[in-house]
N, C-alpha and C positions, 0 to 999 in steps of 0.2 A: 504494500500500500504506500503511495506518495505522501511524505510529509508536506502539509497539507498547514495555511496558515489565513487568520482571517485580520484585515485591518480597522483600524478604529475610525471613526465618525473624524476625528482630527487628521489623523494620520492620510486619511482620504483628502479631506479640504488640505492637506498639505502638497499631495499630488495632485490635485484639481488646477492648485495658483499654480504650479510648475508646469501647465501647459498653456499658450498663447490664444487658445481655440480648444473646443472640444471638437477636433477630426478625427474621423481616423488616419490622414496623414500626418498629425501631431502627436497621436498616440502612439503611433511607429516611430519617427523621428525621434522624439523625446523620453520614450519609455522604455520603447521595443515589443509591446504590446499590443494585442486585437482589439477587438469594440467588446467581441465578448468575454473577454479577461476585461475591459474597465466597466461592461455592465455588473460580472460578479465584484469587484472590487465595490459597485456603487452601492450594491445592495447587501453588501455585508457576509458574501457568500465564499466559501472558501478557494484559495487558487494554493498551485506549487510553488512550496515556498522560494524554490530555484526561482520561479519567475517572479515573485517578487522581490527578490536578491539583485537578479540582473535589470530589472527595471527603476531599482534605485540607481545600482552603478552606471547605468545607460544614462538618466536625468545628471548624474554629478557630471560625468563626462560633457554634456550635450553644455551643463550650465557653466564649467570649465573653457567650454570654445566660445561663450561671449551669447548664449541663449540667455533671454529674457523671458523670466515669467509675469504673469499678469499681474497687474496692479489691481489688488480686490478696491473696490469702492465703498 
């Protein structure tokens, strides 16, 4: 069985500002993720933890070459 990991209500709104747009061309670019890896992610449903590993280091990376995240209002 995949170790298997769910994120928090913050931890989501932290990924949310780190994309410029909700696409799924921003999803991939910025995260490395599908739409449906970020619908489980919205609704609290569990993904692999690998893939939420590589989708932080993807966003550090993305925000290391000069990516801007959104300014919440």
């Amino acid at each position: 069985m995949p170790d298997l990991v769910t994120v928090t209500c913050e931890e989501f709104a932290d990924l949310r500002a780190s994309l410029p747009a909700i696409t799924d061309r921003y999803l991939f670019d910025v995260l490395g993720i599908s739409e449906t890896t970020w619908v489980k992610l919205r609704k609290g449903l569990p993904i692999k933890r690998i893939t939420l590993e590589r989708a932080l280091a993807k966003r550090e990376r993305w925000r290391a070459m000069g990516g801007a995240g959104r300014i919440a209002a």
